[in-house]
N, C-alpha and C positions, 0 to 999 in steps of 0.2 A: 255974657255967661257961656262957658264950655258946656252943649251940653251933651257931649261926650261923657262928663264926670256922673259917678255912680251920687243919687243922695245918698248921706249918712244915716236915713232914718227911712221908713217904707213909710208912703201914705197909706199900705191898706190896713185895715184893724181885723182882726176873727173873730167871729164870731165866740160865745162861749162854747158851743158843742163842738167846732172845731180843735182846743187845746186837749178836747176826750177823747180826740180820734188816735190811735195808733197803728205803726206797720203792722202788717201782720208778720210776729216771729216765724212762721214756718215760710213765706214768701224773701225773708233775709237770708234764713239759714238755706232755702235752694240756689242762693246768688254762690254758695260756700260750693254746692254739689257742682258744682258748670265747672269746676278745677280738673283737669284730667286725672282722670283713675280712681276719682273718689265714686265708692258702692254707696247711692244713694236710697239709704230707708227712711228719707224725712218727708218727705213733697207724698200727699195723700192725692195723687194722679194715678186714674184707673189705665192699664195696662193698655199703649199701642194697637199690640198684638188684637184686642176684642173690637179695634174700628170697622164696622162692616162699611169699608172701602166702596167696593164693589158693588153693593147695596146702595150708596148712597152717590155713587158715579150713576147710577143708572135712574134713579129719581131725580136729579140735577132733569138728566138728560129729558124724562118724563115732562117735567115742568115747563122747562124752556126751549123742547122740542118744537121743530117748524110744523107750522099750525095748531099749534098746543091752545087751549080755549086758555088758561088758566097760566100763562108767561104773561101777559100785561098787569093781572090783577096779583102775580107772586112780587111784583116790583112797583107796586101800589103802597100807597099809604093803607093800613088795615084795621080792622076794629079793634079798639082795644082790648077787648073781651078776650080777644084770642078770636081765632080761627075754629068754625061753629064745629068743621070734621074732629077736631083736633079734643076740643071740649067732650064731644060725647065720645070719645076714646078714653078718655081720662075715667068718666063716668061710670063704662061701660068696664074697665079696667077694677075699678072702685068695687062694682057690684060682685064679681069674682072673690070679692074678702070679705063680702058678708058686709058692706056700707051702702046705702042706698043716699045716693048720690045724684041730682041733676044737672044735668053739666050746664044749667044755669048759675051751679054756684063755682063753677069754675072757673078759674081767673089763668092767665098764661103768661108766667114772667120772664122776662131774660134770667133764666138760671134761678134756682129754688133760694140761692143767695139774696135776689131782689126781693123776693117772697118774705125774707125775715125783716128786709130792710122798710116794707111796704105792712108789715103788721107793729115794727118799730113806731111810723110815723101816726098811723090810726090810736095805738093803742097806748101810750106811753105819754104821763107829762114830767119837767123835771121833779123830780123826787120821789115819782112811783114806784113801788116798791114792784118786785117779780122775781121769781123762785127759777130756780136751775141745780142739775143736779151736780154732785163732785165728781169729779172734774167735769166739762161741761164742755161743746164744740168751743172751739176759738173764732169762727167768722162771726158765731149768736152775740156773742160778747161783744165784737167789733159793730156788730149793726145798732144792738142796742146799747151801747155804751153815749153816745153822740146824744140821745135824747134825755141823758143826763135822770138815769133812775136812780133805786135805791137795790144793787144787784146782789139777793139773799139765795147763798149756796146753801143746798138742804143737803145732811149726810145720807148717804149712800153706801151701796156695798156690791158686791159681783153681780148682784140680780136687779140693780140700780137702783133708783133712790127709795128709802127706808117708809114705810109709810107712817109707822111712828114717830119716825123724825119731824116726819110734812105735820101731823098732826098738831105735835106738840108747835110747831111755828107758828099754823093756822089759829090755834087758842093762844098765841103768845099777848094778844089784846093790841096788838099793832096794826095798823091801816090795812085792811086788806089788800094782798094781792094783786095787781094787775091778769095776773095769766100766769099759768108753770110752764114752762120750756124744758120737754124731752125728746130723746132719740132712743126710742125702746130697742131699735133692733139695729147690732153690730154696731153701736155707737162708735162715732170721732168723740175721744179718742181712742176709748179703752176695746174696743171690741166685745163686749158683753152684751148680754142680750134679755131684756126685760123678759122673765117668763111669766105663764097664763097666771097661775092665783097672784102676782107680784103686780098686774095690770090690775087683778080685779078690786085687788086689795085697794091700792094707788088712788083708783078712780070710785071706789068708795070714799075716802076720805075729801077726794075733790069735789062729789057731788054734796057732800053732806055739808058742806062749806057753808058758812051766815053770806048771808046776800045774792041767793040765786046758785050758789057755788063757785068752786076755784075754774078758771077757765085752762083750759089745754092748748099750747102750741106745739103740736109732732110731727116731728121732721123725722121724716124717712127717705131717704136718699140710698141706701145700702139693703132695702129691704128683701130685693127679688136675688139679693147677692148669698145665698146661703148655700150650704154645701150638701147639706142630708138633708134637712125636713124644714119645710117655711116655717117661719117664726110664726106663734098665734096671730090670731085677725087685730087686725087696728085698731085704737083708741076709739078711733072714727066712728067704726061700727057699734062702738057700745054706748056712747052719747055723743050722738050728732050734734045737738045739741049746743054744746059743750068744748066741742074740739076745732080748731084750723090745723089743715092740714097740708103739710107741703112736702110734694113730690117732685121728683127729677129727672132727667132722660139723659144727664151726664154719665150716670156711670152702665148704662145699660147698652147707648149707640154713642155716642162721643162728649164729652164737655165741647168740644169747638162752638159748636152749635147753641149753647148759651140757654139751652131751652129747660125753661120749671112751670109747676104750678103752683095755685094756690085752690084750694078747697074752702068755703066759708060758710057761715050759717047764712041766709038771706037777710039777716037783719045787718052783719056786718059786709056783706059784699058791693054794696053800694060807694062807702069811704073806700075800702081797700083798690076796686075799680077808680077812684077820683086820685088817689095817689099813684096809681101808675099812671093815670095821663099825665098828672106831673109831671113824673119825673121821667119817662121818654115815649109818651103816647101810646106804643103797643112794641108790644115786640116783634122782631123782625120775622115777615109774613112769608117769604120768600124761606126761610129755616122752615116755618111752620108746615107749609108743602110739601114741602122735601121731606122729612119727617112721615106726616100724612100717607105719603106713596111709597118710604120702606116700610110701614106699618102692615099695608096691606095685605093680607092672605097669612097671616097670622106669622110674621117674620120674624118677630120675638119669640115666640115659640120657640122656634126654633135656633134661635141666636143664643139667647140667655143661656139655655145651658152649658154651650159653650165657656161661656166665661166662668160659672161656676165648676166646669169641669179644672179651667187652669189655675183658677185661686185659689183652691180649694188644693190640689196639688203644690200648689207654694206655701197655700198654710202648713202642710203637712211638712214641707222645706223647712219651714220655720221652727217649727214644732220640734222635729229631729235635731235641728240646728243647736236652737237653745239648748236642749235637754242631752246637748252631748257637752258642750265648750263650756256652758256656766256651770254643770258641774262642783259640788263644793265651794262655789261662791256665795254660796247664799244670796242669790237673784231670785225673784218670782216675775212670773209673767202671768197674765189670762191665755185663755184658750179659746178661740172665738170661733164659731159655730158657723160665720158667713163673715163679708164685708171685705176689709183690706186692713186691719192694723191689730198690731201686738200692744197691748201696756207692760212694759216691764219695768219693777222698783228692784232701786241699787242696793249693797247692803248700808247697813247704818254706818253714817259717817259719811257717805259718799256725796256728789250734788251730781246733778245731771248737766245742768247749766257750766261747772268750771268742767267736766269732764271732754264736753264737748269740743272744745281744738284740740286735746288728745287723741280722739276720735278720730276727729280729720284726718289730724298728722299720722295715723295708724292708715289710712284709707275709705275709712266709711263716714256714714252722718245720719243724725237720728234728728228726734225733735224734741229739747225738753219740755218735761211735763208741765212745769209752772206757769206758762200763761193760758193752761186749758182751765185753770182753777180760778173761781172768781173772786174769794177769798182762802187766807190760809194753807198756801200751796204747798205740798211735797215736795219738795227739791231733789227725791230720791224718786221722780219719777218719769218716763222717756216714753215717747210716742213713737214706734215701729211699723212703718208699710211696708210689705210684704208682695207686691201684685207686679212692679216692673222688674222685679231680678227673678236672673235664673235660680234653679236648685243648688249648682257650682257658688253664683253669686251670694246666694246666702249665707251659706257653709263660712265662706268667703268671712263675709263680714260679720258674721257672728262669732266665729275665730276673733277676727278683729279687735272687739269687743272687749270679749273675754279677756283678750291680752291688756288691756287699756284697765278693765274694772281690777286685777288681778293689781299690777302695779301702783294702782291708785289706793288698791286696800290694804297692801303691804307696809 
């Protein structure tokens, strides 16, 4: 036998939840952006420019400095828990928005990403049914999709999901719920922002729920991103109870760094801890230090604003942008109050998905909206980040646009 020669057939078989896995569309369409001269508004990557470099060259150096107590045990195998300084920051973080939180129920993931992936495997059997709002992040979809639920889009509207809508689902006489999955503040994708009676509303209906009530998974990731006034206090804060909560340190000092949390009631913290040993024992202790020592001396303080000083600035790019070039097109967009993305719907008739190598061929690249929907998608709806182009670059590509929707409506 040759056995150079390829079989004709794989011995390996998938698993079922492997044929439910898919790319992530916005990770294809930035292979599209890496083209020269394309103005890239699709990839939801927080701006270079807010990396505190400097910051973070000098806590390296802290850590792994000669005679540093804490260089052997940063290149240690570590607890899984997370790293104890690190937990009661998160904690201590927490209490500032009105959640009384012990950073025993802290949990420390690679990226708040692993956080949904690790409430996926606790929480989910195939066929579970779980509520999400319209349209709804694209990674929650991809985490939870693989444990093979039953994935029910509730209507929604600018102030996100309707509480009448949840209502009427929750009496629909169907299997209750698993958990509802939101992003109240500057949502992927729409950038809209759950406001105060619109939570209290929400979470009336989820506590009033048959069987103990509806449970809460809130992700906030974009929360400290805001441009005038912080968003109301946390889900968290108003049933403990009731809520997981996952936070992230990607868009505030770097994503390289890979570093989230998980927040949990103590009744559930114990499985969500057994699935992260799973699946890579702890996250890397050596980030966690480093981390730890820019924290110090309230560096955030001082950092954040920063960033919301320049996105905030580019929303405003954005803002002028749109509201100059679509013009008579009958385009709408949101106006988002914090975070990094624009929604904007096509007029009627248009798709977002065929628009798109138009787009390109014009210079820019957007995201469409159809695979943030978990059902019954808009086709007339585009996902815009806003955080790595200049004011020029925008103008730029929303020009762009304009000329692309303009020909395509004609």
């Amino acid at each position: 036998m040759n056995h150079t020669e390829s079989p004709t057939t794989s011995p390996w078989r998938l698993a079922a939840r492997a044929a439910a896995m898919n790319p992530s569309a916005i990770r294809e369409i930035l292979k599209v952006t890496e083209r020269p001269g394309i103005l890239n508004f699709a990839g939801g990557l927080p701006s270079p420019e807010t990396f505190p470099v400097e910051a973070m060259r000098a806590a390296c150096a802290t850590v792994l400095g000669e005679g540093s107590a804490i260089a052997k045990p940063a290149l240690q195998y570590a607890a899984s828990e997370g790293l104890p300084e690190l937990r009661q920051w998160v904690a201590g973080e927490m209490a500032k928005q009105g959640a009384t939180v012990s950073p025993d129920q802290v949990l420390i993931t690679t990226g708040s990403q692993q956080g949904l992936d690790l409430v996926a495997k606790v929480l989910i059997d195939a066929g579970s049914p779980l509520l999400v709002e319209t349209p709804t992040y694209l990674g929650a979809l991809q985490a939870f999709t693989p444990m093979q639920p039953q994935v029910i889009s509730v209507a929604s509207d600018d102030e996100g999901v309707l509480p009448e809508a949840l209502a009427a689902q929750l009496e629909s006489g169907a299997e209750p719920p698993r958990f509802m999955y939101l992003l109240p503040n500057f949502q992927n994708p729409t950038g809209r922002t759950m406001p105060e009676a619109r939570r209290e509303a929400v979470l009336a209906v989820c506590r009033a729920s048959a069987g103990g009530g509806l449970p809460i998974i809130e992700d906030n990731p974009y929360g400290e991103l805001w441009f005038d006034q912080p968003p109301p206090a946390p889900l968290l804060a108003r049933w403990p109870e009731g809520v997981i909560y996952l936070g992230s340190f990607s868009k505030i000092l770097a994503p390289g760094l890979r570093l989230g949390y998980v927040i949990a009631p103590p009744a559930l913290y114990p499985k969500l801890l057994q699935a992260k040993q799973a699946a890579d024992l702890h996250t890397p202790g050596f980030n966690q230090r480093v981390v730890i020592e820019v924290l110090k001396g309230g560096f955030l303080d001082r950092h954040v604003p920063t960033i919301r000083a320049l996105y905030k600035a580019q929303r405003d790019a954005m803002m002028a942008a749109l509201g100059q070039h679509m013009a008579g097109l009958d385009v709408a967009w949101t106006q988002p109050q914090g975070g990094m993305f624009v929604w904007l719907r096509l007029p009627e008739g248009l798709n977002a998905q065929a628009l798109l190598p138009k787009a390109v061929d014009a210079g820019m690249a957007f995201v469409p909206g159809t695979p943030f929907y978990a059902h019954q998608p808009d086709a007339r709806t585009l996902r815009l980040s806003f955080v790595t182009s200049t004011a020029a670059q925008i103008d730029q590509g929303m020009a762009a646009l304009a000329r692309v929707i303009r020909a395509a409506a004609s």
